[in-house]
C-alpha positions as a LaTeX table, in Angstrom:
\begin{tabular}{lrrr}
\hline
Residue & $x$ (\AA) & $y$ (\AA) & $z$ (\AA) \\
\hline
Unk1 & 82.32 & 89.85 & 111.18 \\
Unk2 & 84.90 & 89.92 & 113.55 \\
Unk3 & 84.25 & 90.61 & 116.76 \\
Unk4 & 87.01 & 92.93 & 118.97 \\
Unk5 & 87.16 & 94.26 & 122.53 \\
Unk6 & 89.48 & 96.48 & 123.34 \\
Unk7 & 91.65 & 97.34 & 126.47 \\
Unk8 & 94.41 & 99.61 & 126.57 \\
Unk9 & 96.81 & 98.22 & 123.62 \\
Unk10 & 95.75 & 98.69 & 119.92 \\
Unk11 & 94.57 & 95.83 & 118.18 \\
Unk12 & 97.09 & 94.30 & 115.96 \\
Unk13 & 95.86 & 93.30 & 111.95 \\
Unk14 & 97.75 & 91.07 & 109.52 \\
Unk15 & 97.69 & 90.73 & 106.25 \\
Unk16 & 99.24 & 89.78 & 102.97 \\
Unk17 & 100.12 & 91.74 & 99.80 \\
Unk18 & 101.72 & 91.42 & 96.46 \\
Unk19 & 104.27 & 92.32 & 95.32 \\
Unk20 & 105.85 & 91.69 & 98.11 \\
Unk21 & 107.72 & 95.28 & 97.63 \\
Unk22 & 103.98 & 96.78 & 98.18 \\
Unk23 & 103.62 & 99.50 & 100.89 \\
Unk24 & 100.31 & 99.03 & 102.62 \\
Unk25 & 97.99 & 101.68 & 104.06 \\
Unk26 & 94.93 & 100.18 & 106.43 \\
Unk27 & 92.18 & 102.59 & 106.57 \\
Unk28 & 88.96 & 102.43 & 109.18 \\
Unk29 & 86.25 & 103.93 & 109.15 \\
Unk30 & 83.94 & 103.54 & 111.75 \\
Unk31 & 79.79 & 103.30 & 111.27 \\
Unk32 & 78.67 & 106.58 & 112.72 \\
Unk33 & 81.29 & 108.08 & 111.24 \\
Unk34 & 81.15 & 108.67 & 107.38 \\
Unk35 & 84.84 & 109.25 & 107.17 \\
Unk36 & 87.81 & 106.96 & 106.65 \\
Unk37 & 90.93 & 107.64 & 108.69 \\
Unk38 & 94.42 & 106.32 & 107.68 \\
Unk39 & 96.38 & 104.55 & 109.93 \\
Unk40 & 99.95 & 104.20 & 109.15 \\
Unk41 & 101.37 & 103.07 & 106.18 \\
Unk42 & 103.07 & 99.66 & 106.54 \\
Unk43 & 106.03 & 97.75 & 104.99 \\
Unk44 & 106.16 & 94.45 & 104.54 \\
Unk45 & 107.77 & 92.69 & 107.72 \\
Unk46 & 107.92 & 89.11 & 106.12 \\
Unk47 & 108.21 & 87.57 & 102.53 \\
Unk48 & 106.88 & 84.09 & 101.27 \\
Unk49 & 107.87 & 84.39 & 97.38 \\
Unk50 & 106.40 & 86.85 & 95.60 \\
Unk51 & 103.69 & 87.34 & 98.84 \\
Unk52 & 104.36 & 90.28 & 101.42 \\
Unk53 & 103.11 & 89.42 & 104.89 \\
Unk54 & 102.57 & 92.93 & 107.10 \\
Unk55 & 101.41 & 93.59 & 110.64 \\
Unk56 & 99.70 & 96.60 & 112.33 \\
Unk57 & 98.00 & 98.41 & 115.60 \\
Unk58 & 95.20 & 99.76 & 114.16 \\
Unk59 & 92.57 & 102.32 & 116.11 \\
Unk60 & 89.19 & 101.57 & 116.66 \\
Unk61 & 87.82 & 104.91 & 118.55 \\
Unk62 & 88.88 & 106.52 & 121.64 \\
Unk63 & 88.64 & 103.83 & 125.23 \\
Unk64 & 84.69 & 105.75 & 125.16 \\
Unk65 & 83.94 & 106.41 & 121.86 \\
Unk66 & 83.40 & 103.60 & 119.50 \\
Unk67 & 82.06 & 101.02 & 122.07 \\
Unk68 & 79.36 & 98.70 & 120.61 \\
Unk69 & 80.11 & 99.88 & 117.32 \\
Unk70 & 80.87 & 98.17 & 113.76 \\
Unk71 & 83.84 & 99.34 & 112.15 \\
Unk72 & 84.98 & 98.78 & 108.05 \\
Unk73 & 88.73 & 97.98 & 107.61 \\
Unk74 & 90.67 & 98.17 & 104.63 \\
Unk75 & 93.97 & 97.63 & 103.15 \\
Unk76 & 95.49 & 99.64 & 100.09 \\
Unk77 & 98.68 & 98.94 & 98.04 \\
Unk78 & 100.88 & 100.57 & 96.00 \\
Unk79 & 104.06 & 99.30 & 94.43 \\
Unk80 & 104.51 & 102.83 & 93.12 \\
Unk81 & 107.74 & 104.60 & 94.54 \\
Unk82 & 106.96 & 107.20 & 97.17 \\
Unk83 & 107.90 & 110.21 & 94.80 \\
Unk84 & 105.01 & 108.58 & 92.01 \\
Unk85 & 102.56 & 108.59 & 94.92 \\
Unk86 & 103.41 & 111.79 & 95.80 \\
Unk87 & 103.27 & 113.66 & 92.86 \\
Unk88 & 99.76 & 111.95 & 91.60 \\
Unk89 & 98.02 & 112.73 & 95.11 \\
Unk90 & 97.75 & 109.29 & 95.74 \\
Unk91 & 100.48 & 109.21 & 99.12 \\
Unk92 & 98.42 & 108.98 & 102.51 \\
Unk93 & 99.65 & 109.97 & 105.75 \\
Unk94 & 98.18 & 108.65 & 109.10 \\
Unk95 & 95.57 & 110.72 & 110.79 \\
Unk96 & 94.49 & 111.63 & 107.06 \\
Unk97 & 90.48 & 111.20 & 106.84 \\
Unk98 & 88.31 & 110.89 & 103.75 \\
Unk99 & 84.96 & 110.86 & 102.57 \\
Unk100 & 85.60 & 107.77 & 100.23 \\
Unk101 & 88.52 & 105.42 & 99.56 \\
Unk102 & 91.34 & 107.22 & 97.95 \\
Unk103 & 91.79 & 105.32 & 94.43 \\
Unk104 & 94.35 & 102.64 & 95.31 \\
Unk105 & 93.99 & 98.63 & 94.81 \\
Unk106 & 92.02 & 97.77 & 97.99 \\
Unk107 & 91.62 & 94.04 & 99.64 \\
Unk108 & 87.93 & 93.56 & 100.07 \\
Unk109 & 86.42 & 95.71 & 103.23 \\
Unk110 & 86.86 & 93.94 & 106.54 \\
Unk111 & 83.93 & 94.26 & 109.32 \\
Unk112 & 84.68 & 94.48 & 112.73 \\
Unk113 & 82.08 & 94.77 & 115.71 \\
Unk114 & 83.72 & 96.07 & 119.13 \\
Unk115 & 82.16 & 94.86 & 121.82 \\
Unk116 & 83.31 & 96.23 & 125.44 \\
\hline
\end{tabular}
């Protein structure tokens, strides 16, 4: 568990991905809520071989809502172009929510507690 408090900027997340060509979407979903939201969908910033290394901000609530609470984080990937992702319904946009985890490859679920 990691633990987060949060001021005014959004936390930033890093992580790793291969192919390195990979576009990465982090979703969160928080406890109370039983929807995942999508944040945006990253590119790789970095490359170590065949290893994509990506940053983000990621939200976690509103400055009032969310406090105290555990959140679930999660990275998907898809080396797909955008037009395949597109035309299979599998191309998220940020601000997106869902009731479960779109079908993508997924990193195993994150859990944050944010304490403030």
């Amino acid at each position: 568990i990691y633990n987060l408090s949060l001021h005014d900027a959004l936390p930033i997340l890093h992580g790793t991905v291969r192919p390195s060509n990979a576009r990465v979407t982090v979703l969160v979903h928080a406890q109370s809520d039983p929807r995942w939201w999508v944040q945006q969908v990253v590119r790789v910033n970095q490359t170590a071989g065949d290893v994509g290394l990506w940053t983000i901000g990621a939200c976690f609530g509103t400055p009032k809502a969310g406090r105290n609470e555990t959140f679930y984080v999660v990275g998907l990937a898809s080396a797909n172009g955008v037009l395949s992702d597109l035309l299979t319904g599998r191309y998220l946009r940020r601000g997106q929510t869902y009731g479960s985890l779109p079908p993508w490859d997924e990193s195993p679920i994150k859990i944050v507690r944010r304490t403030e």
